[in-house]
C-alpha positions in Angstrom: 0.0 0.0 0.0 1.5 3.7 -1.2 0.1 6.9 0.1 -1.1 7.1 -3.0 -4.3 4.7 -2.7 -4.6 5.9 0.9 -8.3 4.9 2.1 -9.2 6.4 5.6 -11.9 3.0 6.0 -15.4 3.6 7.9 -15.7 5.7 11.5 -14.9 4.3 14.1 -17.4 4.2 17.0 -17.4 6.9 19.2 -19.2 8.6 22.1 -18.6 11.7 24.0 -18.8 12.2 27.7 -18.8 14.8 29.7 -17.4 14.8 33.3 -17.3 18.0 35.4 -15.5 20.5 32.8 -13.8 18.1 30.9 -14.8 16.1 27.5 -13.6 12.4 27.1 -13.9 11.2 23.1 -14.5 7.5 23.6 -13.1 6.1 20.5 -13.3 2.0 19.6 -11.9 0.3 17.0 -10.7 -3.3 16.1 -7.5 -4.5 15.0 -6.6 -7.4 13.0 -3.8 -8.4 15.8 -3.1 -9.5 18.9 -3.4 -7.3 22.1 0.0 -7.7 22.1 1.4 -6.6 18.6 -1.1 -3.4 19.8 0.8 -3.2 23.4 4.2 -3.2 20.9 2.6 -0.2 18.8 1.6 1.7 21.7 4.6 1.4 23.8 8.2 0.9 21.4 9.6 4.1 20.9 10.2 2.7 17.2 7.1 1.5 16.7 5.2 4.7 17.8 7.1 6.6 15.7 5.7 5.4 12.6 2.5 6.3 12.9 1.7 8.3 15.6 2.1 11.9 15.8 4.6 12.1 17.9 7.6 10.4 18.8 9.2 9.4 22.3 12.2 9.3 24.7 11.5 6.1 26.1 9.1 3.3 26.2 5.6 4.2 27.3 5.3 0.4 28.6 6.4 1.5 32.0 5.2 4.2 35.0 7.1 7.2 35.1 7.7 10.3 33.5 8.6 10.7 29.4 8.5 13.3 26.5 7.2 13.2 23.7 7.6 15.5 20.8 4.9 16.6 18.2 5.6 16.6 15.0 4.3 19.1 12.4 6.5 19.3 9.0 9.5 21.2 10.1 8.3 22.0 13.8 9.1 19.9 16.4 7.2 20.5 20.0 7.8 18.8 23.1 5.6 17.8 25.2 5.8 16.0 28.9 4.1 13.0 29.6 3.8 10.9 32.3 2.7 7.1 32.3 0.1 6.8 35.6 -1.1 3.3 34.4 1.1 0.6 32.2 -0.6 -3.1 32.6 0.5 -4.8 29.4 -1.1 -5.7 26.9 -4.1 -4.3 28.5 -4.3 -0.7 29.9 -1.9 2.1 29.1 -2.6 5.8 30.8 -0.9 9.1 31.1 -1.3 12.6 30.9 -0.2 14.3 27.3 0.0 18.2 28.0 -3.5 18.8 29.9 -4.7 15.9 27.9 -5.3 12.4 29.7 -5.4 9.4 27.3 -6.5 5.9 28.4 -6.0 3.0 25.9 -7.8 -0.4 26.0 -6.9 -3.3 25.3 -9.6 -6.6 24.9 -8.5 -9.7 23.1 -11.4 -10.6 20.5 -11.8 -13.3 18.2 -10.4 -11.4 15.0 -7.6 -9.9 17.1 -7.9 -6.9 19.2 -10.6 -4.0 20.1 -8.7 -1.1 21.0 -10.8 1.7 23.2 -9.0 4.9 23.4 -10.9 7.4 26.1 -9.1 11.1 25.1 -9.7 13.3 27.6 -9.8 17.4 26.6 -10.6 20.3 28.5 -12.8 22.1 25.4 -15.6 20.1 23.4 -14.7 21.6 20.1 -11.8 19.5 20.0 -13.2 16.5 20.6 -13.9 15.3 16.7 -11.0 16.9 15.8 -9.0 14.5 18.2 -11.0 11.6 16.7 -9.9 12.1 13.3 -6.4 12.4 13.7 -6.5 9.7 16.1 -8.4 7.5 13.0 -5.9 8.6 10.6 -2.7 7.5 13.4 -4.9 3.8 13.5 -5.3 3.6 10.0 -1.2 4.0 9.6 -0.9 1.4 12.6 -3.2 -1.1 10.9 -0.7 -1.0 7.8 2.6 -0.8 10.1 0.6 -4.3 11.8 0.1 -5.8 8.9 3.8 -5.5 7.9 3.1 -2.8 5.2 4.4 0.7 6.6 3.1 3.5 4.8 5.1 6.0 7.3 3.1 8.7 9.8 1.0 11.5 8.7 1.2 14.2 11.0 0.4 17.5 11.6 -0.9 19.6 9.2 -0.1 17.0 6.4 -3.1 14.9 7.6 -5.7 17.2 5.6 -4.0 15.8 2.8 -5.0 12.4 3.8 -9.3 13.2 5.1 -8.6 14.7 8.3 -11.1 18.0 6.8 -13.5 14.8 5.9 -13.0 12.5 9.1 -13.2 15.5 11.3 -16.7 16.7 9.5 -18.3 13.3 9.8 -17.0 12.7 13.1 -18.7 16.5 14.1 -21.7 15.2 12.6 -22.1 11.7 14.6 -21.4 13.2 18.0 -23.5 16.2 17.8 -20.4 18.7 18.2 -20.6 22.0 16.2 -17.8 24.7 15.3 -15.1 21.9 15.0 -12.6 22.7 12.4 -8.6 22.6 11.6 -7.5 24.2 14.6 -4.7 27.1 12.4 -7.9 27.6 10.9 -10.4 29.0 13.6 -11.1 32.2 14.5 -9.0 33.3 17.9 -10.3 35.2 20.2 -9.4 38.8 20.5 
């Protein structure tokens, strides 16, 4: 698979919930492998690097503080993390920024259902987090299957549906004013 015949699939199932003045986008999907080839993805520094969008200092597999830097063409931002939760190849936690991010791991039949629960502080952002997180599984799914296609970060992802995915996802969770966040009015 090339870039070039790039398919972004069907949405993933998702749910928003709101807890005191935060917003958690519960986002499901299942994988073709093994909780743990997913554990593998989610943790290896090398792995995460191609296809997240960001890369790391260390293993997330473990408890403890890490960074991890954002990657956006030329820019580079970095970001401290810390791992509150590693239970392999089940539950992986920690805090990204002001962001808290809980994955899920259940062995199925056909491999693995992976529940992400992204917590954010403002609504708004809340499809936008779901279609670059779709885009990131959609690269992981290939990187799985033992066909890297490479990430697609930061502002590249429009290239790839993100304006689509992002739309749709607005659309099935009800969440208006959601849009490419360069691309948004900001406050005066």
């Amino acid at each position: 698979m090339t870039r070039a015949k790039f398919e972004t699939g069907p949405l993933a199932r998702v749910d928003c919930e709101a807890s005191d003045d935060r917003w958690t986008l519960v986002f499901i999907r299942d994988l073709r492998h093994p909780p743990e080839r997913v554990w593998a993805a989610l943790t290896e520094p090398v792995q995460l690097g191609q296809w997240s969008p960001f890369t790391t200092d260390r293993d997330l597999g473990r408890i403890g503080d890490a960074t991890l830097t954002m990657i956006d063409g030329d820019n580079a931002e970095e970001m401290p993390v810390s791992v509150s939760r590693a239970e392999p190849p089940a539950l992986l936690e920690y805090t990204w920024g002001t962001d808290l991010l809980r994955w899920e791991l259940e062995a199925i039949e056909s491999g693995t259902r992976l529940t992400l629960r992204h917590t954010v502080k403002d609504k708004e952002f809340v499809p936008m987090v779901a279609a670059g997180w779709h885009l990131c599984l959609v690269v992981a799914e290939h990187l799985l299957d033992g066909q890297p296609i490479g990430p697609i970060r930061g502002a590249d992802a429009r290239n790839y549906g993100w304006d689509e995915l992002n739309d749709a996802y607005a659309d099935r969770l009800g969440i208006e004013g959601a849009g490419w966040p360069h691309d948004r009015a900001q406050p005066d």
